[in-house]
Structure formats: structure tokens, C-alpha cells
N, C-alpha and C positions, 0 to 999 in steps of 0.2 A: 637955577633949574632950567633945565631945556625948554627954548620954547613952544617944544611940541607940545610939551606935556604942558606947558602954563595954559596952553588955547585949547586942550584938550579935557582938561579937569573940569570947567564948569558946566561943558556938557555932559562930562559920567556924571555929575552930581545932581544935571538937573532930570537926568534918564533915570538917575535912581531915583527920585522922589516921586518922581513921576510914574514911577512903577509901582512905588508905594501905596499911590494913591488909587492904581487902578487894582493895586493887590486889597487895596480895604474897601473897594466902588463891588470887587466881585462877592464879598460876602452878599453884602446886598443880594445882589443876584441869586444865590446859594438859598436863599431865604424862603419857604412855600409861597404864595398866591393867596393875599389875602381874598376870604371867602364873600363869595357879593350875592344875595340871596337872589335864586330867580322872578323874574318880575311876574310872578303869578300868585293869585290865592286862592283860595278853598271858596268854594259857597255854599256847598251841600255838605250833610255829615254823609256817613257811608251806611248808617242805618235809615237817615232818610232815602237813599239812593236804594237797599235795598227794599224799603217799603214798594219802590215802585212795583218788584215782581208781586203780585197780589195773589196768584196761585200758583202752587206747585206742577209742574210741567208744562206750563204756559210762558213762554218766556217773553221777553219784549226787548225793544228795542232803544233805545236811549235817544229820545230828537230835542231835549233842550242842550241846552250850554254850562251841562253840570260839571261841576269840577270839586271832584276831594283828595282830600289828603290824609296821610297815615306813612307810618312807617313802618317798613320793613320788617316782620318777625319770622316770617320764614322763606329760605330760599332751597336753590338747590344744590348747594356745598357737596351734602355727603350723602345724596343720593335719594332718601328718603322722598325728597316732594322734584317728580318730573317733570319739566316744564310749567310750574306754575310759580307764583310769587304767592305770598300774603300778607296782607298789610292790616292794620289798624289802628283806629282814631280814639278819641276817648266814650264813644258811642258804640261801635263794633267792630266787625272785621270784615272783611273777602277775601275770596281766592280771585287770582288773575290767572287767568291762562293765556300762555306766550310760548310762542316756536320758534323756542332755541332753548340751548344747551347753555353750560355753564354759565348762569345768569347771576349768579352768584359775584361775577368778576364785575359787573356795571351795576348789581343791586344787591350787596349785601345787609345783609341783616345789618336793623339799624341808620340804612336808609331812609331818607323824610324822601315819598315821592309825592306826587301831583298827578292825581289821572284825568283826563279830558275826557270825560265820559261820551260826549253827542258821537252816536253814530255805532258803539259799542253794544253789546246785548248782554242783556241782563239774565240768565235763566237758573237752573237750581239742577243737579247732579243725584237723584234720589233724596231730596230735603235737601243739598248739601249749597247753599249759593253761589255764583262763580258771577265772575264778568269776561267775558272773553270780546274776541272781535267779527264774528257771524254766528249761524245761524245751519245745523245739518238737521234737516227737516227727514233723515232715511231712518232717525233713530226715531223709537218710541217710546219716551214720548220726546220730542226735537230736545236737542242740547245744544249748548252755546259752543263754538270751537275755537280755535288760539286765534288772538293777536298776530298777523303775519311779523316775521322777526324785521320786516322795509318799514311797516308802519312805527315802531316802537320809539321815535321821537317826537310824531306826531301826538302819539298818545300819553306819553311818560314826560313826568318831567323832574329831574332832581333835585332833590334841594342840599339839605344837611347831612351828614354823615354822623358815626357814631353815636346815635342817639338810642338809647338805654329804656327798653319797655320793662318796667316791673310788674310779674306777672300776678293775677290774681288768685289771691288764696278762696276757694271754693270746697261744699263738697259736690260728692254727685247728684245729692238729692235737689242741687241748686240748678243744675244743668238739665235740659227739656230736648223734645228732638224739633220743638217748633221750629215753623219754616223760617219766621220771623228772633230766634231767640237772641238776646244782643250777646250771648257769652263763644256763639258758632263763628270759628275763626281767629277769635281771641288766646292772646295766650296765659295759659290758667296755671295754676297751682293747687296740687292735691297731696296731703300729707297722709303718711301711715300705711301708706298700702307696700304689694309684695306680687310677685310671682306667685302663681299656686305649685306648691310643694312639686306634683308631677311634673312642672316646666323648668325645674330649674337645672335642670339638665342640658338644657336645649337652647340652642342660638337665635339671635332674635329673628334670623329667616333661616329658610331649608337653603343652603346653597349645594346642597349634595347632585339637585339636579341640575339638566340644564334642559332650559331657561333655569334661573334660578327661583324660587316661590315664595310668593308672600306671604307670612304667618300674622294671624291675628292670636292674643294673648287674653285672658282674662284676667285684671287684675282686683284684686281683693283686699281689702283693710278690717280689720280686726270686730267689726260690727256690721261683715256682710256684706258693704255695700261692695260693689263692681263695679268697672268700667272695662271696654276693650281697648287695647294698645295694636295700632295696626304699623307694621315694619315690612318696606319691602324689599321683595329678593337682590336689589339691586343697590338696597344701599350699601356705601364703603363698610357701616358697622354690624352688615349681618350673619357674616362669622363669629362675629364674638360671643361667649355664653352671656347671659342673662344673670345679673346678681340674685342671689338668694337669701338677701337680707330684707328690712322693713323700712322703708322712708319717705323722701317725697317724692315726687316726680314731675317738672315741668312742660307742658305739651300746649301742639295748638288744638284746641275742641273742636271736635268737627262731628257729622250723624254720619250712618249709610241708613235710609228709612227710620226705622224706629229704631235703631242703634247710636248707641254714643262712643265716640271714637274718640282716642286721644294719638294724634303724631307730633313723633317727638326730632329733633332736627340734629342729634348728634346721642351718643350714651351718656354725655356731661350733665343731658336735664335729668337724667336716672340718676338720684343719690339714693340706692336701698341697700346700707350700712348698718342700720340698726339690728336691733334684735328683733326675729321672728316673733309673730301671733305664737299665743299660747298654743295647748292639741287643738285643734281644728280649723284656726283663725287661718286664711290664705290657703288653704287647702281646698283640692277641685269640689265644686260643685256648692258656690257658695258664700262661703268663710265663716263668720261666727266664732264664736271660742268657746269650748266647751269639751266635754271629750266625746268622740268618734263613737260612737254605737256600729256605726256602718262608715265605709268611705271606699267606692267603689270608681276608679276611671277609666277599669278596663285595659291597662295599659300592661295588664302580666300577660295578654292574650295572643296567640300566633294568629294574623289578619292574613295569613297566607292564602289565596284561593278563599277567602273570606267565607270560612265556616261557621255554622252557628255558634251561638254564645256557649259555651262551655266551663262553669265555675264553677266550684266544689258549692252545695247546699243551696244552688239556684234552679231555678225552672224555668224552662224554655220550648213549651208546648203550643200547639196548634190545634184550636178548639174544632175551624172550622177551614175549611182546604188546608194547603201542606207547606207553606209558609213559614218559616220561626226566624225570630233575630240572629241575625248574622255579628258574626267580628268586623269591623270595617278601619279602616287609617286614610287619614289625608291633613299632608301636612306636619307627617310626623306625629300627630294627634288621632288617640285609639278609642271607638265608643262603638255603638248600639246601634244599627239600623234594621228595618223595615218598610218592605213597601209588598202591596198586591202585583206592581206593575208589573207584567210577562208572566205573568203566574193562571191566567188562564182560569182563576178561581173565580164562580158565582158569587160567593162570599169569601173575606179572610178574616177570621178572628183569631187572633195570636198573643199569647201572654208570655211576660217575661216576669218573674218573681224573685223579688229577695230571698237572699238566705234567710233564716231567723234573728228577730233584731231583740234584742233585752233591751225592758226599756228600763230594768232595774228599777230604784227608786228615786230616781231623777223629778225631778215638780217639773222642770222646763226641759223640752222634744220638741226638735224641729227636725226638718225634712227640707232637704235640697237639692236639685239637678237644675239638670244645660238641658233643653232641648232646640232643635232647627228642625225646621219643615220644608222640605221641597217640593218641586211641582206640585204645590198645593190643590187637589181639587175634591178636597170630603172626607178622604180617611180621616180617621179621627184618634185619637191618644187620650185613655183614661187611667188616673193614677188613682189605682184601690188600696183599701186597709183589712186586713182581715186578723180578727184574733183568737177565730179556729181552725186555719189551717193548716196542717202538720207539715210540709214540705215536701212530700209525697205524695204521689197521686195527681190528681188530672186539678186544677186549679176551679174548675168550673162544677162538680162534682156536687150530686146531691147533699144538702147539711151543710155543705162549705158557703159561710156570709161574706161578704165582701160589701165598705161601705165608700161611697163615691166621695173622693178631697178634690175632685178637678178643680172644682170652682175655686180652692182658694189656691192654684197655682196657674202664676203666669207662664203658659205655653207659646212656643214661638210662632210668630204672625201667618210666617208661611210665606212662600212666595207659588205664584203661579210658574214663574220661567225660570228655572234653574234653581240655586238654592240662596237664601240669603246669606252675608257674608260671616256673620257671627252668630254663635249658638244666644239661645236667650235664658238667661236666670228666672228658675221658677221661683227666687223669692223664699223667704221661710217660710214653710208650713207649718203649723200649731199642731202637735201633735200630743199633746195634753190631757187631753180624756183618754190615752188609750194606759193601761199599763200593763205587766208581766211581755209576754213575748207576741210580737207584732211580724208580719210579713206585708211586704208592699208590692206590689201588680201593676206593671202599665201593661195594659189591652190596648190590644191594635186592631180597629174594626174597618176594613176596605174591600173591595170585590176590583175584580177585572174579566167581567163574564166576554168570553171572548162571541167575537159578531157582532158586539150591539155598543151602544155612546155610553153605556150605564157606570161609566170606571169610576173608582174613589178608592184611584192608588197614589196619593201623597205619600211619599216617602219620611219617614220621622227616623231621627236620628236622636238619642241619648247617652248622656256623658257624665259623669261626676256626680255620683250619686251617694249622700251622706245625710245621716242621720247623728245630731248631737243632742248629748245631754248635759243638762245643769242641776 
């Protein structure tokens, strides 16, 4: 053999080995970064840390050296929650409010984080609790504001990944709008509910306009109960229709006031596959199962120039100035309003009446609607029964009796400033002692005498109006 090659060979042989070994040294390298937990830990739960806020629009400021932990249940992926995070422990949840965008990419769901609370504020969003990182004393009553996005490793701190919150199977009757409730912010589980019939039409937001608008949904399961589903215009999934089936649906619980909300973080917590409630079960103004006597949502109505109510075999008269219920839409959702406000009237008394209801021979009648109250200040909403009046004529009319149900339906709280964000379920009414054929009356009693403070023009709006029988 050439001696080139005899003094050459033992070094190809020892470059190849040696390449070998740095060819099996790189898998190594190849390999993730074993995970080293941060050296931090919890000392507080997150319902003792919400204890701290003691009342509702009072917020406070966090000056010990609290620290909890939770993870990650909701981000903001797909649009649904802006700028905030939510997290919880085995005690409860909050919202984080933080200023930035795609947070989703350094916190996603299933995140174990660590928050350093000292120095942070504690305050509540109309009941709803938040923690943020100051303090805007312009609003009323002061709200907490984000987390600057420079501070966010001062305050945050990572831990695990991938961890898996199994949500809680609840009903609504378990869920409360308390300031303090441990299930707000949690993520829940509710089976058996549906779209109401009229919505399944419609995408989980209006993106027809722009900006585009946030829709809130009532949803309903097969023995009435309700909750709101709020989606907004900005999420990725608010073009898509709305299923029209019966299932469960996964959300994080949250209030606005005396409202219970549920957001959901993608359409994957929406499983509504099943089969629909019976006739009336998920249907506006309600749900129940049973069959329809009445089921009114207003939605055959031209709202155009917002013209009075107009249905075949209803009344829609004005006792006392010149007022009557108008057609109204917002949000794609069609219903009932009234108000004195501009109306210039001493007094306004204005009745809207059912067509005629059989109550046939049914043993079990109930009665259902939505109402919402705006700039709340005196008008008032009476829901009557009457089982002599023929549908003609003036509602108010000598011989004609009408007997007062307010008390057993829940009407909406009302708000003084604008209008609250969800209609409110009056609940079943017992309508039981009435039989053969029935008309129902909501009276609208306001004035707006023009020159003087004396106004009691609350605007009241009504929606989904149903009468079943068993």
C-alpha cells in the first residue's frame, strides 16, 4: 500500500469516529430543556386575596407580599377575552387585566402562573372582580386599569405548562351574582341547554357592521332555567352560526350586575348536538316544555322608522297622552319598547295586550317574558290578567277587570345610565286559577311634563312572550 495512504488511514478513521460521537453528543443537544420549577410559591388562595375587596366599587390596593397561583383558563386566542387573562386555583378565579395583545403566545391556557400581587389593585367591574395594575379614579365608581405590558415580569411568573382544568358540572340555580361567589371566574359546566328557537339563525355576533357588535344570547334548558352567553364582535368565531341543537356548554362564569354571564373561549365548549326541548322547551321568553298557548318575539315585525306594534288580534293603545309601544331592533334582536321620554306628556299610560290566549284544559299555565329597563327613574311596568275582555275596544273601559301578577314576575333591575346589558327573565308565572280564554296587559305608567324635574320616563323594553300549557 502506498505510504500515503498507510499514514493517512488512521486519521480518516479516527475523524470518523469521532464524528460519530459528536453525531450521537448532538442528539443530546436535540433533546427539550429539562423543566426546573420557578423558585417561587403561593401563600394566598385567590379567594382569600379576593376577600380583600370588601365592597363593590371600593377597590383597594394590595400592600402585603401576597402571592397566588392558578392557571390559566382563559386567554385571548380567539378574540373573545381582550386584554385580560383568567386564571384559577382550587378556591376561585380572577380576571387579570394586562396591555397587550396576543397574550395568548407567553400565557396560554393551561398555564400555571404566579402573581405577585403587592402593589397591584384589587377592584370589581359592576360585581365582576378583576386585578389589574392601577387605579382610574374618572370613572364611577373608580375601576382598576391593566397591568403596563414593561411591568409584566415583575408581576408574572411561569411555571408549568399544559395543565388540564376539568370544569365544573353545575346548574344555574348553583351560580349567584355575589360579589364574593367562589364559582365567578371559574370555569363551569352546564348541560342540556340550547339557543332559543328565534336565535338559531344568527351568528354568535353582528359582524354585519362596523365596528363590529357584541351579542348577548339567552340560553335555555328544558326546565326554564337561563343563563346569558355573551360573544364579542371581535372574536375570530363571530361569523359563525350558532348550533341549533341541545347540549352542554363549557364557559368561564362571570356577572354584569345582577346578570350571570357565561364566556366561552372558542365554539369547541359549545357541544349543542343533541335533540331539541320538546314544543316550548328553549324557546324565547323562558323555555319550559309544554305546548305554546302563546310565543311572541316580535321578530315577524318591520322595526323600520320604528313603528308602533302592529299584530294581528293585539292592542296597542294609549290611555293617557299619545305614546304606544313601538317595534324596536338592536343587535339583530326584535322586541317591545316604551318610554314617556320627549313625549312632553303630564302623564303616560299605555297598554299593550295579548291577542287571546285558550287556556283550553290544561291543569298547568305559565307565563313568560324578557324584560330590560333603561334610564331607570319611576316608570313603571304592570303585567295584568283579564278574563273579560274581548280584544276590542279600549283596555281600560268601563266593566272591563284586570287582575295585578307583577308581584310574581321578576322585572328588570333597571339601570339609572344607559341600559343594562341583558334582558331579565320574568321567571314562570302560575297561571292556574285562570281558565277558558285569558288576555295579558303590560301597562306602562310615566309622565314627562315638560318645564318641571317631575319625569318617570324609564324606557322598558319587552321580548319573548309565552304562555304554556301542561
Amino acid at each position: 500500500m502506498n505510504k500515503f495512504f498507510k499514514s493517512v488511514l488512521p486519521a480518516l478513521l479516527l475523524l470518523t469516529g469521532l464524528a460519530t460521537i459528536n453525531s450521537s453528543c448532538d442528539k443530546e443537544f436535540d433533546q427539550p430543556p429539562v423543566y426546573v420549577p420557578p423558585s417561587i410559591t403561593a401563600n394566598t388562595s385567590i379567594k382569600q386575596l379576593k376577600a380583600l375587596l370588601v365592597t363593590s366599587g371600593l377597590p383597594v390596593q394590595v400592600t402585603t407580599d401576597i402571592i397566588i397561583r392558578g392557571i390559566v383558563i382563559g386567554d385571548d386566542k380567539s378574540g373573545n377575552l381582550y386584554k385580560n387573562l383568567v386564571i384559577q386555583d382550587e378556591t376561585a378565579g380572577i380576571l387579570i387585566r394586562m396591555d397587550g395583545t396576543n397574550l395568548f403566545t407567553s400565557y396560554p391556557v393551561g398555564t400555571e402562573l404566579f402573581v405577585k400581587c403587592r402593589g397591584l389593585y384589587l377592584g370589581d367591574y359592576n360585581r365582576l372582580i378583576q386585578l389589574g395594575g392601577g387605579l382610574d379614579n374618572s370613572s364611577t365608581p373608580p375601576s382598576v386599569t391593566t397591568i403596563a405590558s414593561g411591568l409584566f415580569n415583575q408581576y408574572l411568573v411561569k411555571g408549568s405548562s399544559g395543565n388540564v382544568v376539568v370544569p365544573k358540572v353545575v346548574t344555574v340555580s348553583q351560580l349567584t351574582t355575589d360579589l364574593h361567589d367562589s364559582l365567578q371566574n371559574r370555569l363551569i359546566k352546564l348541560e342540556g341547554f340550547e339557543f332559543a328557537a328565534a336565535d338559531t339563525s344568527k351568528t354568535y355576533a353582528n359582524v354585519t357592521v362596523d365596528p363590529p357588535v357584541s351579542v348577548n344570547f339567552v340560553l335555555r334548558n328544558c326546565s326554564a332555567s337561563t343563563i346569558t352567553l355573551r360573544n364579542s364582535g371581535f372574536a375570530d368565531f363571530a361569523p359563525i352560526n350558532v348550533p341549533n341543537g341541545n347540549g352542554s356548554i363549557v364557559a368561564i362564569y362571570s356577572v354584569f350586575g345582577n346578570t350571570k354571564q357565561l364566556t366561552i373561549r372558542d365554539t369547541s365548549d359549545v357541544q349543542f348536538t343533541g335533540a331539541r326541548c320538546t314544543t316550548g322547551g328553549g324557546g324565547g321568553g323562558g323555555g319550559g316544555t309544554g305546548t305554546e298557548l302563546l310565543n311572541e318575539t316580535f321578530e315577524s315585525l318591520t322595526t323600520t322608522g320604528n313603528p308602533p306594534i302592529a299584530l294581528t288580534g293585539w292592542t296597542n293603545l294609549a290611555e293617557a297622552g299619545t305614546r304606544r309601544y313601538d317595534a324596536r331592533t338592536f343587535s339583530s334582536n326584535k322586541y317591545a319598547q316604551i318610554t314617556a321620554f320627549g313625549s312632553n306628556d303630564a302623564a303616560l299610560t299605555s297598554w299593550l295586550v295579548t291577542k287571546a290566549v285558550d287556556l283550553g284544559a290544561y291543569a298547568t299555565k305559565t307565563l313568560t317574558f324578557d324584560s330590560k329597563a333603561g334610564f331607570a327613574n319611576g316608570a313603571t311596568l304592570k303585567v295584568l290578567v283579564s278574563t273579560n275582555f274581548t280584544g276590542t275596544g279600549n283596555p281600560w273601559a268601563s266593566g272591563v277587570t284586570w287582575t295585578d301578577i307583577t308581584s310574581q314576575a321578576t322585572l328588570s333591575p333597571g339601570q339609572a345610565s344607559g341600559y343594562p346589558a341583558n334582558f331579565t327573565s320574568s321567571g314562570s308565572i302560575n297561571l292556574n286559577s285562570y281558565t277558558g280564554t285569558i288576555y295579558i296587559a303590560f301597562k306602562y305608567e310615566g309622565a314627562d311634563p315638560a318645564g318641571t324635574g317631575s319625569d318617570k320616563t324609564t324606557t322598558w323594553q319587552l321580548d319573548n312572550i309565552k304562555v304554556l300549557g301542561n
